[in-house]
LUMKOLVEX-142192 format. One record per residue (C-alpha): residue number from 1; residue in three letters; chain; x, z, y. Coordinates in pm, 1 decimal. Layout:
N
[node NUM, 'Ala', 'A', [X, Z, Y]]
...
This chain:
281
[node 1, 'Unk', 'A', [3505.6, 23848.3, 14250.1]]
[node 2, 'Unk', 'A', [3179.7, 24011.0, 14329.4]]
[node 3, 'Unk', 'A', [2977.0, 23673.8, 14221.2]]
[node 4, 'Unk', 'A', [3180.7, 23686.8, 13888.4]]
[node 5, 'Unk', 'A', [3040.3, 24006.1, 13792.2]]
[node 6, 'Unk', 'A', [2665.4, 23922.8, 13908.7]]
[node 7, 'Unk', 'A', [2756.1, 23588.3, 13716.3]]
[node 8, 'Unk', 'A', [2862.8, 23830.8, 13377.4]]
[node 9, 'Unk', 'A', [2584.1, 24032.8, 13404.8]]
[node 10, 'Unk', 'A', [2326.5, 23780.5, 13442.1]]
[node 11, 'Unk', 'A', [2451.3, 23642.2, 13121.7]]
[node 12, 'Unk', 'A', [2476.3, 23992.7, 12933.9]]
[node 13, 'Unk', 'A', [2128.6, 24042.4, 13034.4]]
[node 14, 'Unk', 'A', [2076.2, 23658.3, 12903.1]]
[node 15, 'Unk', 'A', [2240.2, 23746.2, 12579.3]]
[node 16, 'Unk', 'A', [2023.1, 24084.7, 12551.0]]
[node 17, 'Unk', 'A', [1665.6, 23893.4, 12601.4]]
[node 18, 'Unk', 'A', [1798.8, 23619.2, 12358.0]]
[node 19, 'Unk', 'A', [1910.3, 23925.0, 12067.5]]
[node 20, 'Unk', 'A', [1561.0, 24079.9, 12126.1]]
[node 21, 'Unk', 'A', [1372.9, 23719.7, 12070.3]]
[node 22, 'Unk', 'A', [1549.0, 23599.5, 11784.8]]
[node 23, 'Unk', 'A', [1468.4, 23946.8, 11596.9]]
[node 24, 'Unk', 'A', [1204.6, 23958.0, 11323.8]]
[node 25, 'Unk', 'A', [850.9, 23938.4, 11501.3]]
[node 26, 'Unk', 'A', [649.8, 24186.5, 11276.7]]
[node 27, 'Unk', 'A', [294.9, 24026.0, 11384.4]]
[node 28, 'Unk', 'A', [381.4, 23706.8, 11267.5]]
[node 29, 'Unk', 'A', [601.1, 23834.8, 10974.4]]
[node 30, 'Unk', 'A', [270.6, 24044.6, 10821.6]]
[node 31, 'Unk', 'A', [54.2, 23736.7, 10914.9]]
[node 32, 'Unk', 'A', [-13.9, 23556.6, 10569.6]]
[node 33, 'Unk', 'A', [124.6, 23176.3, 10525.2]]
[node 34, 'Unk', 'A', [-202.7, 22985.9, 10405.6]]
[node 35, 'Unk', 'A', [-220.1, 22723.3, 10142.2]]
[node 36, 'Unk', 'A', [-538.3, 22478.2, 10154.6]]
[node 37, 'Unk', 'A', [-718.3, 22420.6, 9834.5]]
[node 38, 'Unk', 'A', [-1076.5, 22288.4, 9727.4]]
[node 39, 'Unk', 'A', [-1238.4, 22663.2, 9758.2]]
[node 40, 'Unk', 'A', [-968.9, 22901.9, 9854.0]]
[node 41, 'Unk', 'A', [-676.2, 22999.8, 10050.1]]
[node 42, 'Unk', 'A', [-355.9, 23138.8, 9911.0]]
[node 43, 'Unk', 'A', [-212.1, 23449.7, 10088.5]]
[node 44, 'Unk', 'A', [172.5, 23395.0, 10012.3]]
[node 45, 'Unk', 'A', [222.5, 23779.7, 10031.6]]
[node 46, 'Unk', 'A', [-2.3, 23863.3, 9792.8]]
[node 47, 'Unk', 'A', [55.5, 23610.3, 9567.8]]
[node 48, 'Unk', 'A', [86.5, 23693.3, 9230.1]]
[node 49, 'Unk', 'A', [63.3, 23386.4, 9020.3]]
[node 50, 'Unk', 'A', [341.9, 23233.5, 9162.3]]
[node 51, 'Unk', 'A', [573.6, 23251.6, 8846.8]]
[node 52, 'Unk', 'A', [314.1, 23017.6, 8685.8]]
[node 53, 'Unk', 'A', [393.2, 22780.7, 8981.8]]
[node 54, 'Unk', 'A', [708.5, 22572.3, 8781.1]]
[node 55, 'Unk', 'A', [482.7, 22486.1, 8428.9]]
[node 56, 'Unk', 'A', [218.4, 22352.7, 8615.2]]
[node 57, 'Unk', 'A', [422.5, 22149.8, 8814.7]]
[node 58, 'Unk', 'A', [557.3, 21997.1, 8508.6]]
[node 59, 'Unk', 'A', [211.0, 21952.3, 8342.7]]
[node 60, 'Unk', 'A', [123.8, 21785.8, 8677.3]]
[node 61, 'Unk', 'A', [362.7, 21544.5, 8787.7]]
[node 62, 'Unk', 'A', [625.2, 21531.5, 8578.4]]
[node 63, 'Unk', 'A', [649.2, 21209.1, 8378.8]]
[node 64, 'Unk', 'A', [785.9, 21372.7, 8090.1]]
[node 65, 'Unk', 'A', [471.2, 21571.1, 7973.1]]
[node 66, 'Unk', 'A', [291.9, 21275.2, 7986.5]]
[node 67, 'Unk', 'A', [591.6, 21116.7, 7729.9]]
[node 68, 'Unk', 'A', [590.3, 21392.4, 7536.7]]
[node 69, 'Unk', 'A', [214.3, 21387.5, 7451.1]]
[node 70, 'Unk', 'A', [234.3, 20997.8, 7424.3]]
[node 71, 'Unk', 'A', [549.3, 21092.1, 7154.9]]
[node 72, 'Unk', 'A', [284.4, 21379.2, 6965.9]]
[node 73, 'Unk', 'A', [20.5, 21113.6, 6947.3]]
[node 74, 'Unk', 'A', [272.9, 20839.6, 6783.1]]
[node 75, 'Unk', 'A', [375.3, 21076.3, 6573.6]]
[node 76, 'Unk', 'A', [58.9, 21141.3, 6449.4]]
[node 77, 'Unk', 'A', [-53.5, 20777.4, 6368.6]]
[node 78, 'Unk', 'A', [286.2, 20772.3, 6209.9]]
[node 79, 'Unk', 'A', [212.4, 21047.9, 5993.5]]
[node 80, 'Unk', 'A', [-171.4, 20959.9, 5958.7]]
[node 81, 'Unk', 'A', [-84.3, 20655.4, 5823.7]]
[node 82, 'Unk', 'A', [160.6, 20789.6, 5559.1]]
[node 83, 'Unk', 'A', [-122.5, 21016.7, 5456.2]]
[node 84, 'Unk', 'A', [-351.1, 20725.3, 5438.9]]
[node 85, 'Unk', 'A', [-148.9, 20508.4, 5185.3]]
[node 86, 'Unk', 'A', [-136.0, 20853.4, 4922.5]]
[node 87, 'Unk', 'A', [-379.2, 20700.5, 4725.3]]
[node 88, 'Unk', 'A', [-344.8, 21075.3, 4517.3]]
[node 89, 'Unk', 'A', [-586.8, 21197.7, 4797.2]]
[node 90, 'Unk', 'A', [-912.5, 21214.8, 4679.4]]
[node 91, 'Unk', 'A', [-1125.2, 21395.1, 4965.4]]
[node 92, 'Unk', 'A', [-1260.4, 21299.8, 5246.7]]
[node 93, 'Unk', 'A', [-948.0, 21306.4, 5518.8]]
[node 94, 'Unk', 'A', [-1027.2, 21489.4, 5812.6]]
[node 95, 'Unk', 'A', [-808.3, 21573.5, 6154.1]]
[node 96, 'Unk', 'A', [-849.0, 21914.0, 6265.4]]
[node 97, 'Unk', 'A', [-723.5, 21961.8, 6670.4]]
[node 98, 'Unk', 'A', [-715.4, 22248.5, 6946.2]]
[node 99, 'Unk', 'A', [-927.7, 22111.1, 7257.3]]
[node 100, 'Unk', 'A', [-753.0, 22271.9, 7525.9]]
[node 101, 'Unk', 'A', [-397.1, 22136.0, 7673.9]]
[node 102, 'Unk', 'A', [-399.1, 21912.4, 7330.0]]
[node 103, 'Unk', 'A', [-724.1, 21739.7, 7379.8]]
[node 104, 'Unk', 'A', [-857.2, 21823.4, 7772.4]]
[node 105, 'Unk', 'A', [-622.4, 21845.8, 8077.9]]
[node 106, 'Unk', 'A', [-704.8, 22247.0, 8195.9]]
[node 107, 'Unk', 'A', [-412.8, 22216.3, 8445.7]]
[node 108, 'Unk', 'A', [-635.3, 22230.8, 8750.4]]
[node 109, 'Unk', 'A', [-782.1, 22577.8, 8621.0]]
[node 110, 'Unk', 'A', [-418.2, 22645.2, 8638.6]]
[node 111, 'Unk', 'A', [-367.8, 22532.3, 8959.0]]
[node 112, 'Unk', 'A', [-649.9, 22704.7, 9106.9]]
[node 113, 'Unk', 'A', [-549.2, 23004.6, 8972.1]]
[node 114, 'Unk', 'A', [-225.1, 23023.7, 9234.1]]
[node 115, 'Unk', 'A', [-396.1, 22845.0, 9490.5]]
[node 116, 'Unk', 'A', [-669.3, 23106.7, 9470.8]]
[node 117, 'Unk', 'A', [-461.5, 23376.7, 9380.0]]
[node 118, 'Unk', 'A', [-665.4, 23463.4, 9065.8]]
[node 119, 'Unk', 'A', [-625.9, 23559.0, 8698.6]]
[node 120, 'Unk', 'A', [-818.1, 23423.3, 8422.5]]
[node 121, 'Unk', 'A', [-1080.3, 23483.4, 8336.5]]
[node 122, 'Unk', 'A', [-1209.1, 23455.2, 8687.8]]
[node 123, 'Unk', 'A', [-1391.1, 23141.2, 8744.7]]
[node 124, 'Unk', 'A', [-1290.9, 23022.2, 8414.5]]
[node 125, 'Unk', 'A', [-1700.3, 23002.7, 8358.7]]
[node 126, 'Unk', 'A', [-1694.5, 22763.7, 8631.3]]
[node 127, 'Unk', 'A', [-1442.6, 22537.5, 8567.9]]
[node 128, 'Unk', 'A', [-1574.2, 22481.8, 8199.5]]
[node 129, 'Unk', 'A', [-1945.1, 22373.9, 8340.3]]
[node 130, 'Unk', 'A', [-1807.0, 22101.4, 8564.0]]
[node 131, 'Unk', 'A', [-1700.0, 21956.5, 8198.8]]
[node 132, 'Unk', 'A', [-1477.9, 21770.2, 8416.1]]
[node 133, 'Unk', 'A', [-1136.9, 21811.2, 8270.2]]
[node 134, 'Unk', 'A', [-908.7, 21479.6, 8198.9]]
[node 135, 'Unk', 'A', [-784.5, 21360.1, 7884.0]]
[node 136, 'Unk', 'A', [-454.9, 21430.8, 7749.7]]
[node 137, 'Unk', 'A', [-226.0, 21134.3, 7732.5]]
[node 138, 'Unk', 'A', [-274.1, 20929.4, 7379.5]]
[node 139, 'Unk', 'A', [-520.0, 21182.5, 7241.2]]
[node 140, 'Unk', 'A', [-836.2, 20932.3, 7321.1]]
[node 141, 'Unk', 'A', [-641.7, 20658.1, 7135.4]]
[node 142, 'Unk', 'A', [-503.2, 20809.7, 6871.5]]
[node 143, 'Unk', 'A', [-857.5, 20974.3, 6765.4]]
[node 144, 'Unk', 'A', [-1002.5, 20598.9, 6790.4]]
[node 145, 'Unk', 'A', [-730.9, 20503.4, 6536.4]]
[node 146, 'Unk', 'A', [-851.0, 20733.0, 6297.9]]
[node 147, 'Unk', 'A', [-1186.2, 20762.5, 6318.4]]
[node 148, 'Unk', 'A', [-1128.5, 20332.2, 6323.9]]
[node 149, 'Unk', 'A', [-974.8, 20466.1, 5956.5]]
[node 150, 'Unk', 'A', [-1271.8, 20642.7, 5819.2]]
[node 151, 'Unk', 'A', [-1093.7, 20995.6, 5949.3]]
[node 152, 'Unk', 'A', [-1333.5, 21224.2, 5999.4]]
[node 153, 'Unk', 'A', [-1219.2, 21452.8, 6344.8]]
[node 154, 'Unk', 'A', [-1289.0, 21846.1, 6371.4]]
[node 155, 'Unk', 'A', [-1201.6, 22005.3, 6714.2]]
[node 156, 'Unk', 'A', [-1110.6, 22380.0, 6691.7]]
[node 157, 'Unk', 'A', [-1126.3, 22549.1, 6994.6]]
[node 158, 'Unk', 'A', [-1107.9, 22888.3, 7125.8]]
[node 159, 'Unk', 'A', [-1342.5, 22830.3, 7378.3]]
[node 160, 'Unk', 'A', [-1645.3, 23070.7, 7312.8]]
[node 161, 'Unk', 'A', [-2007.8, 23005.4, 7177.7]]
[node 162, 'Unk', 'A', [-2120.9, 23007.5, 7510.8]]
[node 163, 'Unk', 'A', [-1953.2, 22673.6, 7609.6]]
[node 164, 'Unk', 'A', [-2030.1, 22476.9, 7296.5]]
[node 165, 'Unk', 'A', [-2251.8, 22274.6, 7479.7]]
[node 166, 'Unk', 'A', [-2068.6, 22192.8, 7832.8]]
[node 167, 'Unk', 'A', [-1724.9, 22111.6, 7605.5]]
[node 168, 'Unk', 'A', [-1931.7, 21855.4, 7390.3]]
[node 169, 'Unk', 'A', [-2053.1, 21677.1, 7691.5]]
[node 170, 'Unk', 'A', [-1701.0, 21686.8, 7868.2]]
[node 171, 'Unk', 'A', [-1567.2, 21490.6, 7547.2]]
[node 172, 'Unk', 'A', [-1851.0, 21288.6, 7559.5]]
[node 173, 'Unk', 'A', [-1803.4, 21146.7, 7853.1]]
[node 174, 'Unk', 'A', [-1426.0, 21049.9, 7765.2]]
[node 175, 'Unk', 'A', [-1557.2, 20889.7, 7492.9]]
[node 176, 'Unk', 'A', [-1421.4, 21089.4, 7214.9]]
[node 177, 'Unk', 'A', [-1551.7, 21039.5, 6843.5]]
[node 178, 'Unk', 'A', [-1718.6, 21300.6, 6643.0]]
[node 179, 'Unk', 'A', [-1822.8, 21559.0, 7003.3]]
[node 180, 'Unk', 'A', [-2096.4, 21691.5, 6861.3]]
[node 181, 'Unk', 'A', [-2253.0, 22021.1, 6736.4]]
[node 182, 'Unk', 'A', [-2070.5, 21941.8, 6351.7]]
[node 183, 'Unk', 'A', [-1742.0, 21924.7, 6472.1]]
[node 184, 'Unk', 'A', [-1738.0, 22070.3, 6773.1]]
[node 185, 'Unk', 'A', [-1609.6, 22430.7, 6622.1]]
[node 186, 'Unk', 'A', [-1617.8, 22704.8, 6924.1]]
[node 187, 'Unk', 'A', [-1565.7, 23073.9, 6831.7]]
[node 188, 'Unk', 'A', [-1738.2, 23377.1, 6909.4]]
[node 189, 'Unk', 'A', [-1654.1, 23696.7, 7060.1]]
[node 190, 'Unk', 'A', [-1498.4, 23838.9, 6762.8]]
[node 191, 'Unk', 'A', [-1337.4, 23526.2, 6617.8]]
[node 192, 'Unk', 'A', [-1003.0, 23515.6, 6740.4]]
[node 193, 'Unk', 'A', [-816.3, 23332.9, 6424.4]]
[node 194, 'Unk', 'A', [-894.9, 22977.3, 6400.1]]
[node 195, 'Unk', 'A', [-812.3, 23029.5, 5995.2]]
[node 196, 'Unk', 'A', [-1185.6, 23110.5, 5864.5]]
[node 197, 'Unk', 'A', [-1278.8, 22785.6, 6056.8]]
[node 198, 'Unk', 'A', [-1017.4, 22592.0, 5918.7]]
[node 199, 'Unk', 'A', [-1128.8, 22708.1, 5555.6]]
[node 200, 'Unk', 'A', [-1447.8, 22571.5, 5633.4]]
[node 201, 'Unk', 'A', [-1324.8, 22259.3, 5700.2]]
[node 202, 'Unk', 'A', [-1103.5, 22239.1, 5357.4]]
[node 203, 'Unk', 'A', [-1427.5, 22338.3, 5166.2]]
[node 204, 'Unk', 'A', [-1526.6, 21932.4, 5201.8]]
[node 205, 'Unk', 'A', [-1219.5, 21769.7, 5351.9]]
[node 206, 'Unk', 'A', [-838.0, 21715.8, 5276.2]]
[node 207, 'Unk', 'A', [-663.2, 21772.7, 5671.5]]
[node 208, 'Unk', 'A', [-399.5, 21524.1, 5733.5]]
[node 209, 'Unk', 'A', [-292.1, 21629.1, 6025.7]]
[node 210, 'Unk', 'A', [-372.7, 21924.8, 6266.0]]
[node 211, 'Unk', 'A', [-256.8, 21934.2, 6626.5]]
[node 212, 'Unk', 'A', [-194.5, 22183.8, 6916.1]]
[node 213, 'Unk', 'A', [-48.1, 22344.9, 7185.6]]
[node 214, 'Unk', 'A', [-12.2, 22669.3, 7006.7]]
[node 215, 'Unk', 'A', [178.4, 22766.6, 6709.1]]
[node 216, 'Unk', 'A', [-191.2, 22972.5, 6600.6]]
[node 217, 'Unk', 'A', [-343.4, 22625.0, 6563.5]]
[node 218, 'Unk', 'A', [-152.9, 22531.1, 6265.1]]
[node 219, 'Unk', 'A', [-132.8, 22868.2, 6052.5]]
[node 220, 'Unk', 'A', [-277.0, 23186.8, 6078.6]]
[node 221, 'Unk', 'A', [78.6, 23320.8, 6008.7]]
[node 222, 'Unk', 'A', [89.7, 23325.0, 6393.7]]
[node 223, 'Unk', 'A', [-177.0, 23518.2, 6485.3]]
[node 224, 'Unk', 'A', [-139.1, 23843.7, 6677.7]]
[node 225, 'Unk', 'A', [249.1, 23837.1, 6621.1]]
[node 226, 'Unk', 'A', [533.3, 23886.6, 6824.8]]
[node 227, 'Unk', 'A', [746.1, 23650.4, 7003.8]]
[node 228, 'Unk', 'A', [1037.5, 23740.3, 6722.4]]
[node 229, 'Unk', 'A', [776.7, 23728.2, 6396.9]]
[node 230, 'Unk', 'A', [639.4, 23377.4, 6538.0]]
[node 231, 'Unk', 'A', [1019.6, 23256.9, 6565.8]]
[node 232, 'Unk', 'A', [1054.3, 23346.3, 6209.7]]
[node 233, 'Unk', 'A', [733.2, 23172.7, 6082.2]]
[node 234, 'Unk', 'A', [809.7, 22883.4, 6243.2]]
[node 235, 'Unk', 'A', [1160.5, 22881.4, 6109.7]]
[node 236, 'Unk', 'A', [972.1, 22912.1, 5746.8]]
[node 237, 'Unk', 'A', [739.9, 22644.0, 5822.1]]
[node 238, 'Unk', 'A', [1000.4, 22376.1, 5957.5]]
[node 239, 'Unk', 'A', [935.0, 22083.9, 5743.1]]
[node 240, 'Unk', 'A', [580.1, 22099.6, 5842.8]]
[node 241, 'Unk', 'A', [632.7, 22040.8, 6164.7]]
[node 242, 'Unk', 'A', [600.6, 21632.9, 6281.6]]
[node 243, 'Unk', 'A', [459.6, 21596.8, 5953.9]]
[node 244, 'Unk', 'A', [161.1, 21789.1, 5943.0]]
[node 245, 'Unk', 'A', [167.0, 22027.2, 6233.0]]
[node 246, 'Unk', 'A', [151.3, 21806.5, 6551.1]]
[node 247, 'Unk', 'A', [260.4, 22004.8, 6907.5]]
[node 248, 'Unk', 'A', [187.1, 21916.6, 7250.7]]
[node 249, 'Unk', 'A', [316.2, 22083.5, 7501.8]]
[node 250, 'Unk', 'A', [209.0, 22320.4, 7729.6]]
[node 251, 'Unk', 'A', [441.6, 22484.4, 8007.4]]
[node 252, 'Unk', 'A', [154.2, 22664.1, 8152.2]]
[node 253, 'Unk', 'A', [43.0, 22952.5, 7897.2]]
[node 254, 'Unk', 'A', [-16.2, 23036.2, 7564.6]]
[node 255, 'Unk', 'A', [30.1, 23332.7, 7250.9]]
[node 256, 'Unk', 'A', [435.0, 23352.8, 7353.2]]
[node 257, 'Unk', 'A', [316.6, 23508.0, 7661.1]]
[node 258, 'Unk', 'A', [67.9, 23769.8, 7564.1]]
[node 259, 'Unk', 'A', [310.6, 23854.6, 7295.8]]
[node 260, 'Unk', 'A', [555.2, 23993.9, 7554.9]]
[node 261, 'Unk', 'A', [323.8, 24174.0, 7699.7]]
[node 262, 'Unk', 'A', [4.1, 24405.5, 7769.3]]
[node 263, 'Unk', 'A', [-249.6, 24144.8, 7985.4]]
[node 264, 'Unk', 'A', [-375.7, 24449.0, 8162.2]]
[node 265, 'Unk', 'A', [7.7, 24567.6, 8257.6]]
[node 266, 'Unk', 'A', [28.5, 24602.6, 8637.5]]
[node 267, 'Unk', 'A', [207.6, 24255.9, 8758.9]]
[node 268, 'Unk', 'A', [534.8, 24437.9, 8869.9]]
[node 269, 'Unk', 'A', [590.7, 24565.0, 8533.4]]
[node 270, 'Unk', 'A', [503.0, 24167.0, 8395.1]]
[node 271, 'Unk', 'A', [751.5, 24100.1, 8643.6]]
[node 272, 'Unk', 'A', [1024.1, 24307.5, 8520.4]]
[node 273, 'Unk', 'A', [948.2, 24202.6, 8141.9]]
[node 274, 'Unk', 'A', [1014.5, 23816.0, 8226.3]]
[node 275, 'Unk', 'A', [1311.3, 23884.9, 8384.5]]
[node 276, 'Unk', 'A', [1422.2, 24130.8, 8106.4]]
[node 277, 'Unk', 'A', [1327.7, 23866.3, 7835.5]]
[node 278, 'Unk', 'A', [1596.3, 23603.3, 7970.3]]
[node 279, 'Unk', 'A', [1916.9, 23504.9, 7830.7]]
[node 280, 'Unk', 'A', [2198.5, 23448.2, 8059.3]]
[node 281, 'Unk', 'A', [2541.1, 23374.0, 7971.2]]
């Protein structure tokens, strides 16, 4: 009998030291899991970009952005064509596109952005200076086609003045037509709307087409409008869309964002916004 007890207690004191082992160790708990990355080194505890994580993923690997800008760019020498045979058109034709997630592949800015734990427009200045962004699938082709036409291309970008230069040579050395200082149309600091360069372009040209990732490359009806008003322009612009407003797409940002909220809220209150914003049933 007495070795039964010392047997019991030996275990209860077993059990104890296993209880105590398997509780949360608070050094290793505070200790921040570490993601690798070209320059920096995620702290998953601090990480506030993570809700971008998903739409870069699907920019990235999924094969269905890469079919969806392959179906854009179809489109458009669909619709190109259709504009080419109106022989009621007597200007010179022109195609007027956005540059970024419609022309050149930004997605590892993106990525760098969680991986570093960072907000744009922190080493946004960098990434544009490597000029080394990728093309977007079909966009190199389909410019070909019509410039192969006698199209004349205009790339309207929201990328400021100040990287005029470093965008030209990143299309350059894609090999896209018409990356030069003419039609290479950058904005400065207090030219948000694309419209007044647009105009420009209509002075001298009919636009068959226009393309983007962003419902403020087609119309200025979208600028600096909430997520509601843009619904309702786009519902009143319908037939131009897949005729002559092309859209790529782009899971990763854009105006539908910063239309649900202040940029410079604090990241809990962005937080509580997104979550307030969805639909369930």
């Amino acid at each position: 009998m007495r070795h039964i007890n010392t047997i019991l207690i030996l275990l209860l004191i077993g059990s104890s030291a296993c209880f105590r082992t398997n509780k949360p160790d608070q050094s290793k708990e505070s200790r921040p899991a570490t993601v690798n990355s070209t320059h920096d080194t995620v702290k998953k505890d601090s990480l506030k970009n993570e809700y971008y994580l998903m739409g870069i993923l699907y920019h990235q690997i999924s094969g269905e952005y890469k079919a969806l800008c392959y179906q854009a760019y179809n489109l458009g020498k669909l619709m190109l064509d259709k504009d080419l045979a109106d022989k009621s058109i007597d200007q010179h034709r022109a195609v007027v596109l956005d540059i970024d997630e419609t022309v050149l592949d930004n997605s590892p800015y993106q990525a760098q952005m969680v991986l570093g734990n960072f907000n744009y427009p922190v080493k946004w200045d960098e990434w544009c200076k490597k000029a080394s962004a990728e093309a977007i699938p079909g966009a190199l082709d389909f410019l070909n086609y019509a410039k192969m036409n006698g199209v004349s291309i205009f790339y309207v970008t929201n990328r400021k003045d100040q990287y005029k230069q470093v965008t030209i040579e990143n299309l350059m050395k894609l090999g896209f037509p018409f990356a030069d200082e003419a039609h290479v149309l950058t904005r400065s600091s207090t030219d948000n709307s694309k419209e007044g360069r647009r105009s420009l372009i209509l002075q001298k040209h009919h636009i068959s087409l226009l393309f983007g990732d962003n419902l403020a490359d087609f119309n200025a009806m979208f600028d600096d409008k909430s997520n509601p008003e843009r619904i309702a322009a786009a519902d009143r612009l319908k037939e131009d869309f897949g005729k002559r407003f092309i859209v790529l797409p782009n899971s990763m940002y854009g105006d539908w964002e910063t239309a649900l909220y202040d940029k410079n809220m604090p990241d809990s209150v962005k937080q509580m916004m997104r979550l307030k914003a969805l639909k369930g049933f």
